[in-house]
C-alpha positions in Angstrom: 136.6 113.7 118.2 134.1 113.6 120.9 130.7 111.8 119.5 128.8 113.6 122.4 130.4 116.8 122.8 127.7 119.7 122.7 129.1 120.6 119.2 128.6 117.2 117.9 125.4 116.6 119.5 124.0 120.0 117.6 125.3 118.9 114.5 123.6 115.5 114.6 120.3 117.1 114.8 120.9 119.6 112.5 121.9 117.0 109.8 118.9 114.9 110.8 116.4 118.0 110.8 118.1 118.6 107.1 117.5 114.7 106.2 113.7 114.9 107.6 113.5 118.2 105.0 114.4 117.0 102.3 112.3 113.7 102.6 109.6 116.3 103.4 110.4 117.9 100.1 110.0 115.0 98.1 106.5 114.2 99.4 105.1 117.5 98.9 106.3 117.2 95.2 104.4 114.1 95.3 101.4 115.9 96.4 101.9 118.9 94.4 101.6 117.0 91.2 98.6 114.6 92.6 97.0 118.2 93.1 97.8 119.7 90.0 96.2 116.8 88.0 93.3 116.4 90.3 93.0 120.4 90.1 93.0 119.9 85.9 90.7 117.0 85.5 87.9 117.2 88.4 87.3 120.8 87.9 85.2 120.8 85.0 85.8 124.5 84.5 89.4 124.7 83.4 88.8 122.4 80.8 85.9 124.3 79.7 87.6 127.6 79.6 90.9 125.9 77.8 88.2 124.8 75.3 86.4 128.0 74.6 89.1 129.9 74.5 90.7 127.9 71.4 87.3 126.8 70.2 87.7 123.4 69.7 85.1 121.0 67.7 83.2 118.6 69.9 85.0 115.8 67.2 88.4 117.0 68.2 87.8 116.6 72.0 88.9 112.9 72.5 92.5 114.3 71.0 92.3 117.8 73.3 91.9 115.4 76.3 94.7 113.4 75.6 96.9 116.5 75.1 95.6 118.1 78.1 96.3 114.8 79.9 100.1 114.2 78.3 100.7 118.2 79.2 99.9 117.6 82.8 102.1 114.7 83.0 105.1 116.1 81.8 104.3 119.2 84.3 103.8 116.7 86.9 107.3 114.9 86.1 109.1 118.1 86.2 107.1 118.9 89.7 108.5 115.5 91.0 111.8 115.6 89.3 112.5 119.3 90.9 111.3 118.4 94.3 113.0 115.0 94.0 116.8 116.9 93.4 116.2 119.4 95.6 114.8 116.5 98.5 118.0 114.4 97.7 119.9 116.9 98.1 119.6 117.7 101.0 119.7 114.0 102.1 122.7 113.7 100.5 124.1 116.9 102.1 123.0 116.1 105.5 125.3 113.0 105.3 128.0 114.9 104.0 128.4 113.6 100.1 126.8 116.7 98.2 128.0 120.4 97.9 125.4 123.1 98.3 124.5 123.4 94.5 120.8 122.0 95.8 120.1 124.9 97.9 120.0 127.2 94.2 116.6 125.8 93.2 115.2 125.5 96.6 116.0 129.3 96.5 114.4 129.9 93.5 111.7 127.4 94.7 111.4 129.3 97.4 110.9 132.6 95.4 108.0 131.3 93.3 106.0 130.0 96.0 106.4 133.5 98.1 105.1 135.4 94.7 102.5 132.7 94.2 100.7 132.9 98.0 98.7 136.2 97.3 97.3 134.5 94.3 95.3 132.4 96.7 93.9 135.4 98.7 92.7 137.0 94.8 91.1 133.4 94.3 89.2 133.5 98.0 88.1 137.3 97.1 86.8 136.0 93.4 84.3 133.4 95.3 84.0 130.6 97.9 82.7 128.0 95.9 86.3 126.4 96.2 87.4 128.1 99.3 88.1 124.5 101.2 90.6 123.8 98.6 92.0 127.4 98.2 93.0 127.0 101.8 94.3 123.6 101.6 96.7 124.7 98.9 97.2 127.3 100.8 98.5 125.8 104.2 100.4 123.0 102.1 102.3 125.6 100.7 103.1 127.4 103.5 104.3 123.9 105.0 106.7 124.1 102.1 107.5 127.6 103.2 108.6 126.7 106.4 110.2 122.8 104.9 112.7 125.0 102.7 113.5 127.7 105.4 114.4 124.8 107.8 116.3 123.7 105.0 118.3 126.9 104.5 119.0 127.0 108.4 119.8 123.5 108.7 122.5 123.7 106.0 123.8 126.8 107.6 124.0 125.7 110.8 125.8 122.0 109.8 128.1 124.6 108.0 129.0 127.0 111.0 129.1 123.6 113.6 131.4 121.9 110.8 133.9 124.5 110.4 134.0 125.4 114.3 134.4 121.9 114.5 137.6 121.6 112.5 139.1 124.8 114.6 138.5 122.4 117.8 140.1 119.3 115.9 143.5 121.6 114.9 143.6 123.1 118.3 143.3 119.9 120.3 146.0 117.8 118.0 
């Protein structure tokens, strides 16, 4: 095995590029729960409209925070939790220990965040009193976009290089 053959050489960056993706991953599922809990509790107007609409007593608002805050953490553990697996993953894949079974939920990850995106155009039509963080969210998302796709490349190249790779081996021994 030649350690700086062209095919070796490719397949080195392609496992680093997946290893920088998944790490990638994991700190935008980081951010995305920061966000999400920011989002809830600065933005007095999603509490407000979670309160009207189940008309809540001003006595039982001390227990409605405390749900409100005990939902958004167990939202924001499965956030981290999802991106973490999917993030390890592909660390763990770019190093050769893990099958592909990551690549399902960065699919379906994938999926929900391309349904999501025109949700932020309908929120910029609606009013630009929050358009600074409507495109923030925005662009981070679209970074994920382009983290996952990277990802899906990555692991298909390593997989093409890695098989052409063992045709080389056999034909040379």
């Amino acid at each position: 095995m030649n350690y700086n053959s062209e095919n070796e050489i490719k397949l080195r960056r392609h496992r680093n590029n997946l290893a920088g993706c998944g790490s990638g991953f994991i700190l935008f599922g980081l951010w995305s729960a920061i966000k999400t809990f920011m989002q809830t509790m600065f933005d007095k107007t999603v509490l407000k409209e979670i309160k009207d609409a189940t008309e809540i007593s001003s006595e039982d608002m001390f227990f409605f925070n405390i749900i409100v805050v005990i939902i958004l953490f167990i939202i924001a553990a499965f956030v981290i939790l999802l991106h973490l697996y999917i993030g390890a993953g592909a660390i763990r894949y770019s190093k050769g220990k893990e099958k592909k079974g990551f690549l399902v939920l960065a699919a379906i990850t994938f999926l929900a965040i391309l349904c999501m995106m025109p949700s932020y155009f309908n929120s910029a039509k609606e009013g630009l009193e929050h358009i600074d963080t409507i495109i923030v969210s925005a662009a981070a998302d679209i970074m994920v976009l382009f983290i996952l796709a990277d990802m899906f490349y990555s692991v298909t190249q390593i997989k093409k290089l890695t098989a052409s790779g063992t045709k080389e081996d056999g034909d040379a021994g």
